[in-house]
C-alpha positions in Angstrom: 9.6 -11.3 32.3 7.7 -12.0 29.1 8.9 -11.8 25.6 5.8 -9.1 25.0 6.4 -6.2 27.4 3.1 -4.7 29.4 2.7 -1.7 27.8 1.9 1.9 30.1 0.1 4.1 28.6 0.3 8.0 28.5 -3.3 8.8 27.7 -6.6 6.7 26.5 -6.1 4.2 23.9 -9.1 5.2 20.8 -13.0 4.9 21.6 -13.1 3.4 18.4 -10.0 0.8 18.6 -10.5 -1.8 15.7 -9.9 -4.9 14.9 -8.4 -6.8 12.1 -11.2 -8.7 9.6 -9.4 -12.5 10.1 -10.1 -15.2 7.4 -13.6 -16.3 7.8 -13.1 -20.0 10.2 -15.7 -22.6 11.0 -17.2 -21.6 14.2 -15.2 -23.3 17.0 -16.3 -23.9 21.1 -15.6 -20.4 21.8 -17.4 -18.5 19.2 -21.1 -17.9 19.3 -21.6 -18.1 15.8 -24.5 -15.3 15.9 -22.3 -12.6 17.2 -19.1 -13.5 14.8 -18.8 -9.9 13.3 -19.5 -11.4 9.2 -23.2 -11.8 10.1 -23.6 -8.5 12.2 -25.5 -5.7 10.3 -27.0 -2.3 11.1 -30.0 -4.0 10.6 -30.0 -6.3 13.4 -29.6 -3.2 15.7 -31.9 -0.8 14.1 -35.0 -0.4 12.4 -34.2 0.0 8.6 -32.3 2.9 7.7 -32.1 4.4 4.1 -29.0 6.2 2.2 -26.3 8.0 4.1 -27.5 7.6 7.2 -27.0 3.9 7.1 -23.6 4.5 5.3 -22.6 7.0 8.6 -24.2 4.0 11.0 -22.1 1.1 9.1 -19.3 3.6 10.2 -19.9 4.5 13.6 -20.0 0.6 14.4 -16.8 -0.3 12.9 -18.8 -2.4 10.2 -15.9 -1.9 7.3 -16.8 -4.6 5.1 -20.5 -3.4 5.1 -19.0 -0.3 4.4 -16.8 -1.3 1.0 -19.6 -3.4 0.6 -22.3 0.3 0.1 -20.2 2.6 -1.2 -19.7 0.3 -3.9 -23.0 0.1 -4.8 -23.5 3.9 -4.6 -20.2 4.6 -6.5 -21.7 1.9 -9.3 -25.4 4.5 -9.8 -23.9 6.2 -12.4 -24.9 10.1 -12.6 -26.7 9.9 -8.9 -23.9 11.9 -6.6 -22.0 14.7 -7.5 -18.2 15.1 -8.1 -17.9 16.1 -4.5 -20.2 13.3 -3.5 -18.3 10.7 -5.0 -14.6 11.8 -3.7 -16.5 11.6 0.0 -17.6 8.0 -1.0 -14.2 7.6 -1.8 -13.1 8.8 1.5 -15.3 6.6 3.1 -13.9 3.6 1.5 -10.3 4.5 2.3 -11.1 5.0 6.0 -12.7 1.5 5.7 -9.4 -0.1 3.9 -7.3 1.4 6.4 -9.3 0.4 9.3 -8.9 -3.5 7.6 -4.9 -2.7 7.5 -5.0 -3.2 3.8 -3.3 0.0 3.3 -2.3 -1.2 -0.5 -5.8 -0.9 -1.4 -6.2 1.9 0.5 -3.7 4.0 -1.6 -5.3 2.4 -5.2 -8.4 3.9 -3.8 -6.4 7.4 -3.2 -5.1 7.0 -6.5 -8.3 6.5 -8.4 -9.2 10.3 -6.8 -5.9 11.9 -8.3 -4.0 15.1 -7.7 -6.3 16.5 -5.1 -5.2 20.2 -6.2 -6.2 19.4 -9.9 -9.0 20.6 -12.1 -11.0 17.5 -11.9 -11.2 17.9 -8.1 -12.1 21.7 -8.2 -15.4 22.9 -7.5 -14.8 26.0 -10.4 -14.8 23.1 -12.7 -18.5 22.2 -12.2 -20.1 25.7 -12.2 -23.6 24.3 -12.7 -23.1 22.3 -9.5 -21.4 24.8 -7.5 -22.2 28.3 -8.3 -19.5 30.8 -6.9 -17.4 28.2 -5.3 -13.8 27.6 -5.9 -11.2 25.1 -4.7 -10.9 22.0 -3.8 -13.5 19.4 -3.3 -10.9 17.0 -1.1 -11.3 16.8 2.5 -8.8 18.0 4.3 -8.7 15.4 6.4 -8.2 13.5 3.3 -4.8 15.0 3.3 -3.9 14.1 6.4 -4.7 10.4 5.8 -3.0 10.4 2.6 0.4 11.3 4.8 -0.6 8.8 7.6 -0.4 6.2 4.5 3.0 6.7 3.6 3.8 6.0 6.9 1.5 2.8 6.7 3.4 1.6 3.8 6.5 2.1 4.9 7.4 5.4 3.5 8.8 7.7 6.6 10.1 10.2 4.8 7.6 10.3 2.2 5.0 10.5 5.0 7.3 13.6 6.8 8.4 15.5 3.2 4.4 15.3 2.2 3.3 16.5 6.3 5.4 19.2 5.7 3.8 20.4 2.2 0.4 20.5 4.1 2.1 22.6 6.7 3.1 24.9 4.2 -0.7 24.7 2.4 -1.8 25.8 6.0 0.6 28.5 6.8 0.5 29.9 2.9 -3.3 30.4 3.8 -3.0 31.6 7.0 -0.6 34.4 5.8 -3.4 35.0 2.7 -6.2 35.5 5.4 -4.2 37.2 8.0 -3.6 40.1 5.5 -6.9 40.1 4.9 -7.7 40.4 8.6 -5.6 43.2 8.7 -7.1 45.4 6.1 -10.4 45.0 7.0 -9.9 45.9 11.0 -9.1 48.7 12.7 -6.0 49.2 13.6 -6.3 49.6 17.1 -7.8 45.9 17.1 -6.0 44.3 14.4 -3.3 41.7 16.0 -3.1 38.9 13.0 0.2 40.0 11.3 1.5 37.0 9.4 4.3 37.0 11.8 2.1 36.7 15.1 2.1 32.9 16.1 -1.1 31.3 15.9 -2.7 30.6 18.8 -5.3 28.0 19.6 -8.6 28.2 20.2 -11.2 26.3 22.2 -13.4 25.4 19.5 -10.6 22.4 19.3 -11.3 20.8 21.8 -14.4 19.2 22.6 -13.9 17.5 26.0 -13.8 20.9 27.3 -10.2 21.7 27.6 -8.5 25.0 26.5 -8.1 24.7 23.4 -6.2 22.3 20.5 -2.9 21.5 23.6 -6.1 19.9 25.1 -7.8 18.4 22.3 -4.4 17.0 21.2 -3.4 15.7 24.7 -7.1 13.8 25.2 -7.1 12.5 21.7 -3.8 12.2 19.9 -0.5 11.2 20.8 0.1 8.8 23.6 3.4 8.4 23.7 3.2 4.9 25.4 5.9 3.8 28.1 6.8 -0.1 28.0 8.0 -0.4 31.9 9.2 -4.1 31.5 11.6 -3.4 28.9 13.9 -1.6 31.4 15.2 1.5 29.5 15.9 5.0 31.1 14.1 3.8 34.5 11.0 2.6 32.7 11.7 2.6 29.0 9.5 3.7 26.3 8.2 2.0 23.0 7.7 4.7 20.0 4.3 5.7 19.1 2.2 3.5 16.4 1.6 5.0 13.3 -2.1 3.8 13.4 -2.7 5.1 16.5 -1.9 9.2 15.9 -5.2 10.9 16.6 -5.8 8.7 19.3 -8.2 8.7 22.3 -12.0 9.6 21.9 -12.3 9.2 17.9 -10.8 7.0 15.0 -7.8 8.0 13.6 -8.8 12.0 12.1 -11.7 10.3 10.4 -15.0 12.8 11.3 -17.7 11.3 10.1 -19.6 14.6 11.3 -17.1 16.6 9.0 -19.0 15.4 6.0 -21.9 13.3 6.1 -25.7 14.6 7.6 -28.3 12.5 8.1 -29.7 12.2 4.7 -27.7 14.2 2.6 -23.5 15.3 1.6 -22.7 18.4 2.6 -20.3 20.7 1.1 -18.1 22.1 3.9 -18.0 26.3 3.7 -14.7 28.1 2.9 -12.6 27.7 5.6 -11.9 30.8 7.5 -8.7 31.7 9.4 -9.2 30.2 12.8 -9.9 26.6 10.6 -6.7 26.8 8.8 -5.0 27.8 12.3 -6.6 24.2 13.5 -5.5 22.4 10.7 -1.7 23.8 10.8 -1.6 22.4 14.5 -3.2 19.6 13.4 -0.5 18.8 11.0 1.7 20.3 13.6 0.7 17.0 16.1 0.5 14.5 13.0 4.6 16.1 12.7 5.1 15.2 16.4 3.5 11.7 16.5 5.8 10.3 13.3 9.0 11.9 14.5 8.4 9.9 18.0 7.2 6.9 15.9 10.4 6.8 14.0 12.0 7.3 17.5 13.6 10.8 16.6 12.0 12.2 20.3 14.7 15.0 20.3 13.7 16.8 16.9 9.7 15.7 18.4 10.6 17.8 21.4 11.9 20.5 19.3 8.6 20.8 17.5 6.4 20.8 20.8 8.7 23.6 22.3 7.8 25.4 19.1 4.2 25.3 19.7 4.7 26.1 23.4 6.2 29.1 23.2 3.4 30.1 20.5 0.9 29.0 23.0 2.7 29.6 26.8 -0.5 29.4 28.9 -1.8 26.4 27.2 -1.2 23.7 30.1 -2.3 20.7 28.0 0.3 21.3 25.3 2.9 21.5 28.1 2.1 18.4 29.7 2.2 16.9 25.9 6.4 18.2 26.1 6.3 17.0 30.1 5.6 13.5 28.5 7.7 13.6 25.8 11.0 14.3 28.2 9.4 11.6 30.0 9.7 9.1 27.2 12.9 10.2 26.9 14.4 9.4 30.2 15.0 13.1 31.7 12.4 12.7 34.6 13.7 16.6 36.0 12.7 18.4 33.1 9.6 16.0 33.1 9.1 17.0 36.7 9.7 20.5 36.2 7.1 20.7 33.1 4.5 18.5 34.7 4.9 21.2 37.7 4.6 24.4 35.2 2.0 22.9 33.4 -0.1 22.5 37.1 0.2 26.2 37.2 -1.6 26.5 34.1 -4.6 24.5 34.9 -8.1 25.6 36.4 -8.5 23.7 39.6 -12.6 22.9 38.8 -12.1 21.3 35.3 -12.2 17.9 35.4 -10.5 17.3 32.0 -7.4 19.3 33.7 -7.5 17.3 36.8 -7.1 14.0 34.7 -4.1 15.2 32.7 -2.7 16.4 35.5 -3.2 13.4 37.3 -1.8 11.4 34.9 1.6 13.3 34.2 2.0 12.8 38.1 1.1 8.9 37.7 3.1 8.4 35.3 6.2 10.1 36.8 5.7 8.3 39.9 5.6 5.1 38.2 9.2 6.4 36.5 10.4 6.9 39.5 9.2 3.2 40.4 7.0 4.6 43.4 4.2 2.4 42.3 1.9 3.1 45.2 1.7 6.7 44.6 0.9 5.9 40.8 -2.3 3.5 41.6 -2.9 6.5 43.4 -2.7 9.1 41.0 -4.6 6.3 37.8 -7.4 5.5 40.8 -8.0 9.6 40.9 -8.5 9.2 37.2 -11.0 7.0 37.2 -13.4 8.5 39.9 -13.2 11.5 37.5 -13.8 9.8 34.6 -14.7 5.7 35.0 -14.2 5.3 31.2 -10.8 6.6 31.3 -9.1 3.0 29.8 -5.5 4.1 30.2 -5.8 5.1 33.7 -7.2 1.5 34.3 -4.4 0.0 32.2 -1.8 2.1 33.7 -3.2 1.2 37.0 -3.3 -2.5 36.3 0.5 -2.3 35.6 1.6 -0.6 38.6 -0.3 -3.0 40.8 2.3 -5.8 38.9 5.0 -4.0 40.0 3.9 -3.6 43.2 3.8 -7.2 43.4 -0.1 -7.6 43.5 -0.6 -9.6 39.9 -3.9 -10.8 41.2 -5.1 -7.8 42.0 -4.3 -6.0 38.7 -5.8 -9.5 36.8 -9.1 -8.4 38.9 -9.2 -4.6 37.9 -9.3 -5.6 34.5 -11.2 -8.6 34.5 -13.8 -6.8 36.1 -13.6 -3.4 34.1 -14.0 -5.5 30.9 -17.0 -7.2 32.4 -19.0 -4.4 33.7 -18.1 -2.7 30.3 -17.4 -4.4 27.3 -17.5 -1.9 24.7 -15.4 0.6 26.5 -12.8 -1.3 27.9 -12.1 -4.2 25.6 -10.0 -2.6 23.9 -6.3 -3.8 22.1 -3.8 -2.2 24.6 -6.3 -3.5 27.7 -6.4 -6.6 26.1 -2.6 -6.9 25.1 -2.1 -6.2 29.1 -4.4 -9.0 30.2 -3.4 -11.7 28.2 0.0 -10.8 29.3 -0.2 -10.9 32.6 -2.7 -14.4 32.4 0.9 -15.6 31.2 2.6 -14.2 34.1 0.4 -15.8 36.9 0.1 -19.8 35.1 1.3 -21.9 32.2 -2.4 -22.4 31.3 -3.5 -19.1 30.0 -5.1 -19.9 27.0 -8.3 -21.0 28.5 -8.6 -17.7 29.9 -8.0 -16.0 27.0 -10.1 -17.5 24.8 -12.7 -17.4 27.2 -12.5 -13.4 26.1 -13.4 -14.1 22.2 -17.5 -13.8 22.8 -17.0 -10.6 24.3 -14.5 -9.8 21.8 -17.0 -11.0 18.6 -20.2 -9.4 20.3 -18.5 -5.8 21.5 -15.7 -5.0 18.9 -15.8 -3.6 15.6 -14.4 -5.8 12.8 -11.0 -4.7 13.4 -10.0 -5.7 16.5 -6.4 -7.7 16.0 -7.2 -10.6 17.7 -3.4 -11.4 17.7 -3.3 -9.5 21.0 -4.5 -12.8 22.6 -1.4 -14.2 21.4 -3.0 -18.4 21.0 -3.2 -20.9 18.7 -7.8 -20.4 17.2 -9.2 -23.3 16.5 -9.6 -24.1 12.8 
């Protein structure tokens, strides 16, 4: 087996995957030096675009150095953008330092906003801006990334102690507004007693699911399995810190959240149900570092938590399903995967896919392989996008002993759909089994750096090809 293991993955790998920016090389025999992603701009895509709506574009793309490159400039017209103007430029800068892996910079550019909670970041500081408007002018997503960068730099508990502060930020408010609740409704209606568990709500989850279990099983924490490395019947590799809000977006960076088409907004005072997201929110970043650091006990311990908050939420069951999964105990897996069935509605499609999955994935445990192409192949005529169900396919038909066959089903995923599937895990998966089937795999692999240059943002990690680029 190879030194790299194939890795199966537990849900879709990010829409928005990135690449690291190498050092800029002379072009070489495999690179098409109009597509290399140093010379790619908006403008060669669009007609010209003007102010924010160029920045947003820039973003979208996964054009990060075009990014530092404009907020710069905007950040340098002095007296132009408001205080919360600039800490959203700001925001936008770190999300593009983080996306380029140079999380050092990424925290001097954290630092240069300061205490979020202090008066300089406080709307009641600027009353001619913001006229009866109090607290504070940092995203909260901001917060979140903030945590995700002590992680980044090395600093689990750091990252955990400050997770748990926002928790506390989130439950201190939803305490605040739940009294609130209470006094202003009639008692025969009112059901928001500080002690009642939050529960969560649709608005979550925008693939359609029922509610943040979903939105957090189809977009954050995929708790990948490494079936070559031959632990607990299929073994598991810990969850990257990079990749915590997972599937459909970048990593709890909404562009939407912040930026219009022409203009910053200022987000309204949260209400109850948003600080109710956001505590599960933290709840899932919680999750994801505890399985990154490999502590999947005290992550199980926190999903059971939210489960028995939220019983009928199937999603967030399946999430615990996979976790005991990842830990070896395929019963329990079994048994939640079967629970969680019970909890589904037969006509969504989104529930059809995760339940699909959990039962690939447990067959593949249980090294019935054929059964799991099954079960990833269901996936896929639900959703043809779906790139873990075509990686996770891929690697069951290896161990089924047909290499050529899962070469083909991504060769030819990648070709009919570039910008979907060529992604780092899919990739990774390829390149690996190119080494499995002949000793001269680099010509295939580097026959995938057009498609790479032309379809990927600027921070997809080459590395994953694992050869020697020309110089």
């Amino acid at each position: 087996y190879p030194q790299r293991p194939i890795s199966l993955s537990c849900m879709s790998l990010p829409a928005s995957n990135r690449r690291v920016v190498l050092p800029a090389k002379p072009p070489n025999k495999y690179e098409d030096p109009l597509l290399r992603d140093s010379s790619r701009k908006v403008e060669d895509l669009t007609p010209p675009l003007d102010g924010l709506r160029k920045l947003t574009l820039h973003m979208q793309l996964g054009f990060w150095r075009a990014t530092l490159d404009m907020t710069r400039q905007m950040l340098d017209q002095k007296g132009k953008h408001l205080p919360h103007e600039q800490i959203q430029l700001r925001f936008c800068r770190v999300i593009a330092l983080v996306k380029r892996r140079q999380y050092k910079l990424a925290w001097e550019e954290l630092e240069l906003i300061g205490n979020f909670d202090a008066p300089p970041n406080a709307y009641e500081t600027y009353p001619s801006h913001y006229p009866n408007k109090s607290g504070s002018m940092v995203p909260f997503s901001l917060r979140i990334v903030q945590a995700q960068l002590y992680g980044l730099l090395g600093k689990n508990s750091e990252c955990l102690d400050y997770l748990y502060q926002i928790l506390q930020m989130c439950q201190r408010e939803i305490r605040t507004l739940s009294n609130v609740a209470i006094m202003t409704t009639p008692s025969s209606t009112a059901d928001l007693s500080p002690s009642t568990p939050a529960v969560l709500t649709s608005s979550l989850n925008p693939s359609g699911g029922t509610g943040t279990g979903a939105s957090f099983f189809s977009s954050t924490v995929p708790l990948p399995l490494s079936p070559l490395s031959g632990t607990n019947g299929g073994g598991v590799d810990p969850l990257e810190v990079d990749k915590l809000f997972g599937s459909n977006s970048s990593p709890d960076f909404p562009l939407d959240s912040f930026l219009s088409s022409d203009s910053f907004q200022i987000p309204p005072l949260p209400d109850l149900d948003t600080w109710r997201q956001r505590e599960f929110r933290v709840y899932y970043s919680i999750v994801a570092r505890l399985i990154g650091q490999k502590e999947y006990a005290l992550g199980a311990v926190v999903l059971e938590e939210l489960m028995r908050a939220n019983p009928r939420d199937g999603a967030l069951v399946s999430c615990l399903g996979r976790l005991y999964l990842q830990i070896g105990n395929l019963p329990l897996a079994r048994d939640t995967f079967i629970k969680a069935d019970t909890l589904f509605q037969i006509d969504n499609p989104q529930h059809s896919i995760i339940s699909h999955m959990n039962n690939g994935l447990l067959f593949f445990a249980m090294k019935d392989y054929v059964s799991a192409i099954d079960r990833f192949s269901e996936v896929l005529t639900i959703d043809k996008t779906n790139t873990s169900a075509a990686n996770n396919r891929a690697v069951s038909l290896l161990y089924s002993t047909r290499l050529g066959q899962a070469i083909a089903s991504l060769e030819e995923l990648i070709r009919t759909d570039p910008v979907n599937f060529l992604k780092e895990g899919v990739v990774s998966n390829l390149c690996t089994l190119y080494d499995l089937r002949s000793d001269n795999s680099a010509e295939k692999k580097k026959a995938l750096l057009p498609l790479i240059h032309k379809h990927a943002p600027e921070d997809f990690d080459t590395s994953v090809l694992r050869i020697q680029l020309d110089s």
